[in-house]
N, C-alpha and C positions, 0 to 999 in steps of 0.2 A: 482408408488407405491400406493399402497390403501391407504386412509386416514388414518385408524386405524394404519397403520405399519409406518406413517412418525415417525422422531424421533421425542421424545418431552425433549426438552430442559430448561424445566421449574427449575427453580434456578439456570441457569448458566449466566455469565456475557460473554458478547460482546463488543468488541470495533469494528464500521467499520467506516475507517476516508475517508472523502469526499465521507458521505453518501449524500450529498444533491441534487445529480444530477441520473441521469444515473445506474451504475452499483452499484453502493455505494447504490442508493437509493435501487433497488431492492434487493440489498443484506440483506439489511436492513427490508425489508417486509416481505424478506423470515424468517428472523433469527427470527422475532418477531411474526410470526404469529406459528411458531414452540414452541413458550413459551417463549424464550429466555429476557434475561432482555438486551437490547439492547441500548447500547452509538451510539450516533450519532454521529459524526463531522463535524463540517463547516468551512471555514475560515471567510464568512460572516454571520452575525447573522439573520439577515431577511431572508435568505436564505435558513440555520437550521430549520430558527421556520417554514417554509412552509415544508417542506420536513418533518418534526415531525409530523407534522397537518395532513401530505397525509400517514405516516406510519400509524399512531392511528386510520386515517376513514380506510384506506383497512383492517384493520387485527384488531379493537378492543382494541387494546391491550392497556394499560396506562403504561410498565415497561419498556416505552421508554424515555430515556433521551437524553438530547442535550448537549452538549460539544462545547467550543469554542478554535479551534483549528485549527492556521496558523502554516504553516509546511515550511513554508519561515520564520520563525524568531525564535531563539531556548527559546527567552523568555517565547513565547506562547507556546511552547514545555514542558517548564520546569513547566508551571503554571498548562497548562491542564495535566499533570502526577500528578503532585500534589493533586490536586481536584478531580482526579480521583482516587486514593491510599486514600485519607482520606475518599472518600464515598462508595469506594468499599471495600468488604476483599479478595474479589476473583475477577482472570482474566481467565478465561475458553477458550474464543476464542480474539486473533487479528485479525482482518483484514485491512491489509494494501493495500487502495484501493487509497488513493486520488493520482494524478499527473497531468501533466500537457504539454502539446506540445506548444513552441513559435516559430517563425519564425525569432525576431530579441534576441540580447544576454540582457538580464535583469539578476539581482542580486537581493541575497537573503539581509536578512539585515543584514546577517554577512560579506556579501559580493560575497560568493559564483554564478558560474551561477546557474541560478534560474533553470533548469529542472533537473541537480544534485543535487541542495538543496533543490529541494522540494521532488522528483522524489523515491531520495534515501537518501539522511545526513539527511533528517528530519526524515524520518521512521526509520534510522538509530539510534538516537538517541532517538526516542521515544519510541521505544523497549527497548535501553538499560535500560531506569529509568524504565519500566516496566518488566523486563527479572526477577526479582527476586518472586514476586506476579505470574507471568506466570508458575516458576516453585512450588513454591506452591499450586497453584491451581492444578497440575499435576492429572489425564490426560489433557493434554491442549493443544491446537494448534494455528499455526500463518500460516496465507497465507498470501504470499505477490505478488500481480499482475504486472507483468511483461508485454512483449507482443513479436510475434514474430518477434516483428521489431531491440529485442536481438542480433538476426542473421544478420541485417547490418551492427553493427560493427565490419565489420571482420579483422580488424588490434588488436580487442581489444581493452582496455583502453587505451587510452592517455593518460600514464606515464606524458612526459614532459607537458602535456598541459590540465588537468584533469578540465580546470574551463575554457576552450574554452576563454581564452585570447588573443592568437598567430591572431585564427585564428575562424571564426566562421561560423558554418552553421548547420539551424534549425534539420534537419533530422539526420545528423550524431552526434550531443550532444543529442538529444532525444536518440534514439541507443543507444550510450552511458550511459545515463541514466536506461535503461530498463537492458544492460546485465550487470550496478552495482544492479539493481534489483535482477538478477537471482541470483547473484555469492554472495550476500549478504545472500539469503535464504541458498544457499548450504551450506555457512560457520557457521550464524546460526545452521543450523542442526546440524553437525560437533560435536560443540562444544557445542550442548544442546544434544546429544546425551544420554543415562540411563538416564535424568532427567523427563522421561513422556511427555516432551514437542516435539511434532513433527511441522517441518516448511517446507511449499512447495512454492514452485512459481507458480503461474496462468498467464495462458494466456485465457483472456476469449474470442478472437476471434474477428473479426471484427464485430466492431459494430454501428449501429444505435442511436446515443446518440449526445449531445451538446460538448462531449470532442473535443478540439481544435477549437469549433465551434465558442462559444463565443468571444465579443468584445476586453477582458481584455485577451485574450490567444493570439490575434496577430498570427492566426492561418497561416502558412508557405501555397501559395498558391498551390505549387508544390506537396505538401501533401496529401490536400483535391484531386486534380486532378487524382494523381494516384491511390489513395486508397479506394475514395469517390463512384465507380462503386462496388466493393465490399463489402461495407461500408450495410450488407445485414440484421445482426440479431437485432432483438431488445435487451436494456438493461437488459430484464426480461434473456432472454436466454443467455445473456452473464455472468448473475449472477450465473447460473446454477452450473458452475463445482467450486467456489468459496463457496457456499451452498452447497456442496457436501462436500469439504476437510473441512467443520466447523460443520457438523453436523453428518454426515453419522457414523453408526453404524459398519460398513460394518468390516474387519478385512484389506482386502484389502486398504481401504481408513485409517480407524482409524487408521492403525500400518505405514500409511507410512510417510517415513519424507525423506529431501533434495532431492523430487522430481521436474518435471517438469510437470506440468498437463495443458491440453486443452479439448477443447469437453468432458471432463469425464470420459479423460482417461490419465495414465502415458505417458510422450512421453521423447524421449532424447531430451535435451535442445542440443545448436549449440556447437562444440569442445573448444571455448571460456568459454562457459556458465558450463563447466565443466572441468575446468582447476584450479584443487585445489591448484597452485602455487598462481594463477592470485586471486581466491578468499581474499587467507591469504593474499595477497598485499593489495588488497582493502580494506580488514577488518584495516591492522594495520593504513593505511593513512588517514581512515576514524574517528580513533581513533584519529590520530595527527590533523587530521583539527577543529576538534568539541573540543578535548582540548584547541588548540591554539586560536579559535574564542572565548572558554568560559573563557579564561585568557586573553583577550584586552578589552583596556575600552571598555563602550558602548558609543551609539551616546552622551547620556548629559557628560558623564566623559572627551569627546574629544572636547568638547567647551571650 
């Protein structure tokens, strides 16, 4: 697309969470060199301020902010909504980018396993304090990055066993995680439906990036081994079709919503990932778990 014809995004608000690596970051390049007033997220702060530091030298731009935003603890959830809503008046785009693959079972600090609670309850919840401003700001959009590793789970969610307690194993709670990704966006849609707000899932493709790589990810070795051969595009092009569902003019892209997008293009997500029983399920349990955790003491209340 010619320079002249990109969209320019100038006075719109962005959120892209766990910009500070990878796809987040480039997402993040892309959104602000287009105009956009663009939120960062980090879960670490030194982290943010480098990845702010590398948004502002590539593209110029100063209407980048940073945000401190752990997607493992609904405190930090509830503070950075907050500080976001008081400095913002408009939410134009979400993108929901941050997540995470481990190889042994860790917990959020509600307790949850940590690839559902970060993966999906965290964004789960961090949309809903922000679902009202989203639809104000209408026309507005939310991606949420999935992958098609969706399609592993092919028994589906684990009803009985949705927080990997019984029984654990890093690839299939990842999976798991990803097709509450998809089925979270479809319901989404759904039920923002005439509100202006359109929601897609991404899958930005295998990619070239530190995701699962890092020391603190206890990255699954069976993982890296099978994947790590076609592990081919850079984070810049895996940003590509995520920059497209947040910017694009297009009537095609702009009008769609509760789709499934890769390479740039719509694609059917897996018979799982499109099972509007299994959606409404997730949505209401996701509902009961974030209630239930937001009505137990906290750690200091349980001393």
């Amino acid at each position: 697309m010619p320079r002249s014809a990109r969209p320019d995004l100038t006075g719109q608000v962005v959120i892209v969470t766990g910009a500070n690596a990878g796809i987040g970051l480039e997402t993040a390049v892309g959104l602000a060199a287009k105009g956009a007033t663009v939120v960062m997220t980090a879960r670490t702060r030194a982290k943010g301020e480098a990845a702010l530091a590398e948004v502002q030298r590539r593209t110029g731009s100063r209407a980048v902010v940073l945000g401190d935003l752990d997607l493992s603890a609904f405190a930090s959830i509830r503070a950075f909504a907050a500080w976001f809503l008081e400095r913002f008046d408009r939410l134009d785009v979400l993108v929901a980018n941050a997540g995470l693959v481990l190889d042994t079972r860790r917990e959020t600090a509600e307790g949850f396993e940590e690839m559902f609670g970060v993966n999906h309850l965290g964004h789960f919840l961090l949309t809903s304090l922000l679902q009202e401003r989203l639809v104000a700001s209408a026309p507005s959009r939310v991606a949420v990055l999935t992958s098609v590793a969706h399609r592993f789970a092919v028994g589906g969610l684990s009803r009985a066993d949705l927080q990997s307690t019984r029984a654990f194993n890093g690839i299939a709670a990842y999976a798991q995680s990803k097709l509450a990704n998809a089925l979270f966006a479809a319901e989404l849609a759904r039920r923002l439906a005439g509100t202006g707000v359109t929601v897609n899932a991404v899958h930005p493709g295998a990619i070239r990036s530190r995701f699962g790589r890092d020391g603190d990810l206890g990255v699954n070795a069976w993982f890296l081994t099978v994947f790590g051969p076609i592990v081919m595009r850079s984070p810049k092009a895996g940003a590509r079709t995520p920059l497209k569902l947040a910017s694009s003019t297009a009537t095609s892209v702009a009008g769609s919503t509760g789709g499934y997008w890769s390479h740039g293009r719509r694609w059917p997500a897996s018979r799982r990932a499109r099972d509007p029983e299994e959606a409404r399920w997730l949505w209401a349990e996701s509902e009961r778990l974030v209630a239930a955790a937001s009505a137990a003491p906290g750690p200091e209340e349980r001393r």
